[in-house]
Each structure stands twice: as structure tokens, then as C-alpha cells.
C-alpha positions as CSV (number, residue, x, y, z in Angstrom):
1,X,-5.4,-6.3,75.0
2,X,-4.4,-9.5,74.1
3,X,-0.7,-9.4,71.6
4,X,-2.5,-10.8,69.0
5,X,-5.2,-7.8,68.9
6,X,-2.4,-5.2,69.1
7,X,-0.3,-7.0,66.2
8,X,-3.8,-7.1,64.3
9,X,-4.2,-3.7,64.7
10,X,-0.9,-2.4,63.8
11,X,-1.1,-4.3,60.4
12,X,-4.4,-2.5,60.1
13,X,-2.4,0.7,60.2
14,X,0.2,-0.3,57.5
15,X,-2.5,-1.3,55.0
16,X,-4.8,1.8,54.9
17,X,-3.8,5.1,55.1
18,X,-4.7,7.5,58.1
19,X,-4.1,10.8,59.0
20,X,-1.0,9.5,61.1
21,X,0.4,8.4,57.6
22,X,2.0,9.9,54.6
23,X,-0.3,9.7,52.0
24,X,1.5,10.9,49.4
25,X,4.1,9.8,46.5
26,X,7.5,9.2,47.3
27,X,10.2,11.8,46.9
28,X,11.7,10.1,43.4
29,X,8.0,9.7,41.9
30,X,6.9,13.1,42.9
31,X,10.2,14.3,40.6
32,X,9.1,13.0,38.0
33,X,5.6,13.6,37.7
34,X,6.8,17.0,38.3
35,X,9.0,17.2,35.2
36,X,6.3,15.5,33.2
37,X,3.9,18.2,34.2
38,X,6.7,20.8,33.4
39,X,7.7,19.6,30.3
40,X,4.0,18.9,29.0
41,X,3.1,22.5,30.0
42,X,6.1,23.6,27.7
43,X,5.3,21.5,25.7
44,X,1.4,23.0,25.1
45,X,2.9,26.5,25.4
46,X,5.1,25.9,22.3
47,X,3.0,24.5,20.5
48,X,-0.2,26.9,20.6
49,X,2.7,30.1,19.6
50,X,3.8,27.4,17.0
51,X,0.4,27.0,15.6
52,X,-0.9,30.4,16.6
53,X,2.2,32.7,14.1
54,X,2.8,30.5,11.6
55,X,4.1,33.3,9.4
56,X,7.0,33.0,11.3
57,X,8.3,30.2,10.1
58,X,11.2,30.0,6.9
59,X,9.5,30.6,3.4
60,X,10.0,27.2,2.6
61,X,8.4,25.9,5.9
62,X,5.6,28.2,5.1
63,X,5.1,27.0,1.3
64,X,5.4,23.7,2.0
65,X,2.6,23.6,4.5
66,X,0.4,25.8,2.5
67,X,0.8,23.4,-0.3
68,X,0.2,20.4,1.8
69,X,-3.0,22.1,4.0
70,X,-4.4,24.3,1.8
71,X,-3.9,23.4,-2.0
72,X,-4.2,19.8,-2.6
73,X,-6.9,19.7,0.2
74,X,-8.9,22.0,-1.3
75,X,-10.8,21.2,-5.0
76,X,-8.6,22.0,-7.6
77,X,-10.6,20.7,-10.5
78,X,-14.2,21.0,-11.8
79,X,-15.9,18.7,-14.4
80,X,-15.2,21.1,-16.9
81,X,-11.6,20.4,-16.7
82,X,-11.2,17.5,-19.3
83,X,-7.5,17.7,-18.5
84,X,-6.1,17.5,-15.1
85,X,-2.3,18.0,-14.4
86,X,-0.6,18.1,-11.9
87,X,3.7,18.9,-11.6
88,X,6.4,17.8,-9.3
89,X,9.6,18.6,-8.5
90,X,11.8,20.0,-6.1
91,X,12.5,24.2,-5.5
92,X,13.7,24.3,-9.1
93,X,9.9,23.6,-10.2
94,X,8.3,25.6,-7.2
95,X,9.8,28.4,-8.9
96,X,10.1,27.4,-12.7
97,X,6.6,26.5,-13.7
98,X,3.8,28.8,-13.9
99,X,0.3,27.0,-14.3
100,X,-1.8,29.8,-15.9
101,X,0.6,30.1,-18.8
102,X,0.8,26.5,-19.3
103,X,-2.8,26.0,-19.4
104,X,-2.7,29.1,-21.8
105,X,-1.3,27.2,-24.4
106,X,-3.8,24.9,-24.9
107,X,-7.3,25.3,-25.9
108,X,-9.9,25.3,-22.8
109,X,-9.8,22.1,-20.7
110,X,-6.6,22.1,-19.7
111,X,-6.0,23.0,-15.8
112,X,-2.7,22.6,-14.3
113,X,-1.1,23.3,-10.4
114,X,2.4,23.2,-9.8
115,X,2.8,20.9,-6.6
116,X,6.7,21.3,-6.6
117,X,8.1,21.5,-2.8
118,X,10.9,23.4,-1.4
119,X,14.1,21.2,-0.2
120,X,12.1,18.3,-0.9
121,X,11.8,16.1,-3.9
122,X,9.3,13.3,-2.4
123,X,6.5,13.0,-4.8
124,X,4.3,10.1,-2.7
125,X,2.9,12.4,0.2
126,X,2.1,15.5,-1.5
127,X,0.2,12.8,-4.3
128,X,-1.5,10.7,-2.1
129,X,-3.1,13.8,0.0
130,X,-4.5,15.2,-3.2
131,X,-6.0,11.6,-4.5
132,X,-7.5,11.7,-1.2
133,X,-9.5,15.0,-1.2
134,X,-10.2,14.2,-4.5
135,X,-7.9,15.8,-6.8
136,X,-7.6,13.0,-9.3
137,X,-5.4,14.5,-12.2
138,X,-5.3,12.9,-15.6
139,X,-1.4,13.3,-16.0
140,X,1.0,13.3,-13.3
141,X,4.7,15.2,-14.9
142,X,7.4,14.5,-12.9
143,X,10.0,17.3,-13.3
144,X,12.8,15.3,-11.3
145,X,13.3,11.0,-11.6
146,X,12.0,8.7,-8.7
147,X,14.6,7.2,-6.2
148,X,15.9,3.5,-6.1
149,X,14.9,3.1,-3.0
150,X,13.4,0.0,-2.0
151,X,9.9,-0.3,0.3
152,X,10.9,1.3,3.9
153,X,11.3,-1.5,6.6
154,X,9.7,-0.7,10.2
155,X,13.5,-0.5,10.9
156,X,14.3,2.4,8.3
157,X,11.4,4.0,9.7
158,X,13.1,4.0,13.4
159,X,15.5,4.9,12.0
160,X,14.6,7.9,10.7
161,X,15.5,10.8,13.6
162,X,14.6,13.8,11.7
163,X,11.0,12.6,11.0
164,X,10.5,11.1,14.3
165,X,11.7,14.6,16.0
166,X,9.5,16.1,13.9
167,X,6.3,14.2,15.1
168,X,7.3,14.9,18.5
169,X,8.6,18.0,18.4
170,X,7.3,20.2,15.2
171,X,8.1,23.3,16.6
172,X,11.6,22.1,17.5
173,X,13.2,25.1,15.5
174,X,10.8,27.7,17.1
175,X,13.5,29.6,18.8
176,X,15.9,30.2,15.5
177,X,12.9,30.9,13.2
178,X,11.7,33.7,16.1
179,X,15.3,35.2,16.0
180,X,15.3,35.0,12.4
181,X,12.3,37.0,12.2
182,X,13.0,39.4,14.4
183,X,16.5,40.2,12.8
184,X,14.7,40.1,8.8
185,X,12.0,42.4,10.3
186,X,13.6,45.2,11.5
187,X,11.4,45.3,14.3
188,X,8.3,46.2,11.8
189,X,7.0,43.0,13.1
190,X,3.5,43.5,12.0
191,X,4.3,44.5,8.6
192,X,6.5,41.5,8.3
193,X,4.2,39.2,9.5
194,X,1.7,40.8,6.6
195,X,3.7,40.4,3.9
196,X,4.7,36.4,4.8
197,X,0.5,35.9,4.7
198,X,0.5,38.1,1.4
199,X,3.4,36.0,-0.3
200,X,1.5,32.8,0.9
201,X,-1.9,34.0,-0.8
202,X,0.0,35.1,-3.4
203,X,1.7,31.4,-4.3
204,X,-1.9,29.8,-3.7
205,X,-3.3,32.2,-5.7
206,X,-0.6,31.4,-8.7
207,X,-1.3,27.9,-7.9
208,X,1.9,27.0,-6.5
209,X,3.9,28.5,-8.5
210,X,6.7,30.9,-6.1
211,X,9.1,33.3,-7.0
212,X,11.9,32.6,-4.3
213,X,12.9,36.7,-4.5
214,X,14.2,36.3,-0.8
215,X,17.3,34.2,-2.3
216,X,18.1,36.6,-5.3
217,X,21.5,37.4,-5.4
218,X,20.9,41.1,-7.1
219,X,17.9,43.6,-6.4
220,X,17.4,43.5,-10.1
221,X,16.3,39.4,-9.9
222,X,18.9,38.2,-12.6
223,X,22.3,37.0,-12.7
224,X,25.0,38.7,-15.2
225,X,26.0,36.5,-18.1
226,X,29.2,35.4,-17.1
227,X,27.7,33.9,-13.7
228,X,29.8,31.2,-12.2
229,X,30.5,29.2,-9.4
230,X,33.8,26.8,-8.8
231,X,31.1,24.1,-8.7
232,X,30.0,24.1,-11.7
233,X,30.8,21.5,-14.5
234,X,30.7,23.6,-18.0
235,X,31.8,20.5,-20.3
236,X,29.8,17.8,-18.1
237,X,26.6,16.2,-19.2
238,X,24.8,15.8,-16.1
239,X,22.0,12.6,-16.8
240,X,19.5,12.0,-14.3
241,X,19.4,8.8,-13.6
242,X,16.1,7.3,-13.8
243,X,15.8,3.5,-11.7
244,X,14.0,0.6,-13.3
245,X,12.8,-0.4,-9.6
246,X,12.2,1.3,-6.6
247,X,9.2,1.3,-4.5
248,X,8.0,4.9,-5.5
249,X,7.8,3.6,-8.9
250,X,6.0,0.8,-8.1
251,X,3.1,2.9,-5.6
252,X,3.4,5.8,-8.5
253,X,2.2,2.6,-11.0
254,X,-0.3,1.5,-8.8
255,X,-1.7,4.3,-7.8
256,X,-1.6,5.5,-11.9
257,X,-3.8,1.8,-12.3
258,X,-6.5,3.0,-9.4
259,X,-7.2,6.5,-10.4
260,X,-7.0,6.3,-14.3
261,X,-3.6,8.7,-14.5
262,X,-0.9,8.7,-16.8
263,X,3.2,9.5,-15.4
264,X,5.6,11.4,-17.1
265,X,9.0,12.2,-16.7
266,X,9.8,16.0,-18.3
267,X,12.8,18.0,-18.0
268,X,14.3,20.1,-15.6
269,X,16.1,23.0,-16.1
270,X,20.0,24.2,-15.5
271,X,21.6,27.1,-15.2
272,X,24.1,27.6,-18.3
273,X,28.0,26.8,-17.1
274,X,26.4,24.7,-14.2
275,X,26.2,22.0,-16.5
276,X,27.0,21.1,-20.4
277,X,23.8,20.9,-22.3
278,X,21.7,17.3,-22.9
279,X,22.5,15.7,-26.1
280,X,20.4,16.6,-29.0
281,X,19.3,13.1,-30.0
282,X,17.3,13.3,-26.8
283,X,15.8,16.3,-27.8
284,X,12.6,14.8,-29.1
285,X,12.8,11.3,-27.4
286,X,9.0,9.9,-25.8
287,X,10.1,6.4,-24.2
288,X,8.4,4.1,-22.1
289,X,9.1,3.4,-18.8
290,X,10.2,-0.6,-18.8
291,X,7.2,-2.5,-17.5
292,X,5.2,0.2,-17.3
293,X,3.2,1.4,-19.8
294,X,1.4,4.6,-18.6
295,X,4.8,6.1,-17.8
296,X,7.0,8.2,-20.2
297,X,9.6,10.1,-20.7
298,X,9.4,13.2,-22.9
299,X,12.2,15.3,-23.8
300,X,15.5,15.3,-22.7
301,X,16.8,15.4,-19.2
302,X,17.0,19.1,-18.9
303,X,17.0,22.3,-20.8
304,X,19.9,24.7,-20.3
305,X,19.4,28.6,-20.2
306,X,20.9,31.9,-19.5
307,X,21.9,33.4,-16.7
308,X,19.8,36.3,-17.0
309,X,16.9,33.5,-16.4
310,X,18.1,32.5,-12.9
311,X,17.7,34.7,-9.8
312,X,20.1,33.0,-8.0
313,X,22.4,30.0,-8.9
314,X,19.4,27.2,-9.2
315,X,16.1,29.2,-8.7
316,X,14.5,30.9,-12.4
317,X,13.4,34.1,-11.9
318,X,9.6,35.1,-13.0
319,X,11.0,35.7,-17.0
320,X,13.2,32.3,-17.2
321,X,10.2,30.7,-15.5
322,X,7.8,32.0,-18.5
323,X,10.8,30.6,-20.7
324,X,10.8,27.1,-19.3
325,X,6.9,26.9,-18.9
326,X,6.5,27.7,-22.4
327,X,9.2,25.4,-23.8
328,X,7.4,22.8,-21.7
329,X,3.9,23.4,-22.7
330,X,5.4,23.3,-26.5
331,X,6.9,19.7,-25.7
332,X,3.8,18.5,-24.0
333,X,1.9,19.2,-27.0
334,X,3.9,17.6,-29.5
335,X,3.6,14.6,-27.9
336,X,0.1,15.1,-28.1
337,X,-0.8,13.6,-24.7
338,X,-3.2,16.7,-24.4
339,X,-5.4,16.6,-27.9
């Protein structure tokens, strides 16, 4: 055989694998498609238990997803409902306003849910995924002002760890709410896991509106009179401070414009001795929003009341949430946005 042939042939060999050749991946690649493979399995394994016991999960987690998945998605209005409300806020309103006792007020017509989320006082998302199933309201009251925050860059977005983490990982806290769950259970797992579904159905039911009894500071559900705390501010006037211009305001506007709602800004409520109480020439005040004329504010920034009212230090308890709904159903109709 000529040298030409045998350097042919060896080339040959180089180019296409043979059973005399190691066909598979390098040492460094076979790593790391190992530890992808690992960490995807994990991944999938964490995720079904994730999505499989969600009663697991932190009241608030639990609320907040039932609100999101299971109320707005679902029809909250039929055409006999002339008017259609809808309330926002933070914990305070998850557990301050009571739907059935607003609409109570009024003559028949009037349907209202309490869309108020736990440790979270964004008002776009929760909004937007009930205009899109179809849950157009006729008034939107906003319990809590809108930020000044400007329209979020693709930067701010990056930015944004927590919500990033969140997409990638959702069941990131998985091990500390299993821990937590075992240790609030006393081992009566199934009962446990019961009464979480109960108190879900139970806030659906109530249409949002949640009695946070886990964080009551007394069995009995109120506070004593002389309740206290050295953060609170007695002789301070706290006012909300509601921006001119911020993006929310602007979608909240446009989105007001498209669907044929009006916005309004209603008070709060505080805890007496957290804060001094809003000054009485706001009491009856019904202002315009500048620039925007289907947005109000009604009322004044907040209303204070008693201790006895407050389960724990910022959450009413079922009697100062009658209290506050009725005051507000009793402003609401003054302004006689409902007639």
C-alpha cells in the first residue's frame, strides 16, 4: 500500500467514528449535561410538591393566589348588577372591608369584591387580570394612593431580583414554608392542611374579604384600649401623599377611558395612638384628580378608631371591619356616585 492510501485511510478514521473510537462527549461536557439533568429533575420534583400542596404555603401566599387565580378570573358580575365595584388596598383593606355589608347599604344593584392583597399594594396586576376575564367594574376605590413611580425601563425590570427569582424559582421558599407547617400543625397534618383550604373558601366565599385571626395578638381578637407601640406617632397627622404623575396613574386613566370606569381615592383606616386623626375640613372633601377627570378623592385620608377595632396593631378585626365598611358605604353615598 502505497503512503498516500495509508495517510488517506487514517484521516478516514479521524473523521467518522468507529468502534475503535470514543464516541462519546468529553469529560467537561459530560459534567455538565449531568448537572443540567440533575438540577432540572430537582427542578420538576419541586415544583409538582409545589403545585401539588399549595395549602402549605403562608396565608398571605395562599390569599394572594386565590385572589389572582380564582376570583378575578372567575365572573364576578351579572347584567343585573348596574353597579360594579371593585376595592384596593393593601392587608389593611384585605381585612377591613366586607363586600356583603357594603352592598347592603344600598338598594339592589350594587355588587362589590374586595381585591385588597396581602404585603402588597400594586393595584395594575390584580386590575388588568380582572378587565381581562371580563370583570369590568363601574368604579374602581382605591383604599391606598398610587406611587410616583415613573414607566419601568427594561433596565428596572433586570433589575428586579426578587421578581426574576420568582419566575425562575417560585417554589424558592418551599423548604421554610414545609417547616413552618409542620411546626403550626402539630403534626395533625391533615387537619391543618383542611382548615388552610377551609379559610381559602371561606375568603372567596366572603369575596375577598379575610379576617387575618392567625396575627391576633389576644385569643379574644381585640386589643385593650390603651394599646401602644413606641412607633407610634399620637400627635402626628400622617397624609398620604397622592402624586400628580406616575405611570400607574397614567395606565389607571387609560384604562378608566377603555372600559367606561370611574377611580376613586377613599380612606384608610388607623389604629388610634398610631397616628393623630385627619383634619376635619377634609372630612367631607370630593376633589378631582388634576388632569383627570374620572378620578376623585372622597373623604379624608383615613379614619381613626379604637383599639378594640384592631386585632393586632394594623389588621381590623371582623367588628372594626363592619365599622369601617359601614362608615365607607355612608361616604360613598353621600357623594352620590351610586344613585
Amino acid at each position: 500500500m502505497q503512503k498516500e492510501d495509508v495517510e488517506s485511510l487514517h484521516a478516514l478514521g479521524t473523521a467518522i467514528p468507529g468502534p475503535a473510537r470514543d464516541r462519546g462527549l468529553d469529560a467537561p461536557t459530560r459534567a455538565i449535561a449531568g448537572f443540567v439533568l440533575i438540577a432540572s429533575l430537582v427542578w420538576i420534583v419541586l415544583h409538582a410538591c409545589y403545585t401539588a400542596f399549595p395549602m402549605i404555603r403562608p396565608g398571605a401566599d395562599i390569599v394572594m393566589e386565590a385572589k389572582f387565580e380564582s376570583l378575578v378570573k372567575a365572573r364576578l358580575f351579572s347584567s343585573e348588577d348596574r353597579f360594579r365595584v371593585l376595592v384596593f388596598g393593601n392587608s389593611k383593606t384585605l381585612a377591613g372591608f366586607r363586600p356583603e355589608q357594603f352592598d347592603a347599604a344600598f338598594k339592589p344593584g350594587v355588587h362589590s369584591y374586595n381585591l385588597g392583597l396581602p404585603g402588597d399594594a400594586r393595584i395594575l396586576p390584580i386590575l388588568e387580570a380582572a378587565l381581562a376575564a371580563g370583570n369590568v367594574p363601574t368604579h374602581v376605590l382605591l383604599t391606598i394612593p398610587w406611587d410616583n413611580k415613573p414607566k419601568p425601563t427594561l433596565l428596572d425590570r433586570l433589575r428586579d431580583d426578587e421578581s426574576i427569582l420568582y419566575t425562575l424559582v417560585p417554589f424558592r421558599d418551599l423548604p421554610r414554608d414545609i417547616v413552618a407547617f409542620i411546626a403550626t400543625s402539630h403534626f395533625q397534618f391533615r387537619a391543618r392542611y383542611e382548615e388552610s383550604r377551609q379559610e381559602r373558601d371561606r375568603m372567596l366565599a366572603q369575596r375577598g374579604w379575610y379576617f387575618i385571626k392567625g396575627q391576633r395578638f389576644f385569643p379574644s381578637g381585640e386589643l385593650p384600649d390603651d394599646y401602644s407601640i413606641p412607633t407610634d406617632h399620637p400627635d402626628e397627622f400622617l397624609a398620604r401623599d397622592v402624586p400628580a404623575r406616575s405611570f400607574v396613574l397614567s395606565e389607571l386613566e387609560r384604562l378608566s377611558r377603555a372600559y367606561g370606569f370611574k377611580v376613586v381615592l377613599v380612606p384608610g383606616n388607623m389604629r388610634r395612638h398610631a397616628q393623630a386623626s385627619a383634619p376635619a375640613a377634609d372630612g367631607q372633601r370630593s376633589v378631582a384628580v388634576a388632569d383627570h377627570p374620572d378620578m376623585r378623592i372622597i373623604g379624608p385620608d383615613y379614619w381613626i378608631y379604637p383599639p378594640a377595632d384592631y386585632a393586632d396593631s394594623v389588621h381590623l378585626n371582623p367588628v372594626g371591619a363592619s365599622e369601617y365598611t359601614r362608615d365607607l358605604a355612608r361616604l360613598v353615598a353621600d357623594s352620590g356616585m351610586l344613585n
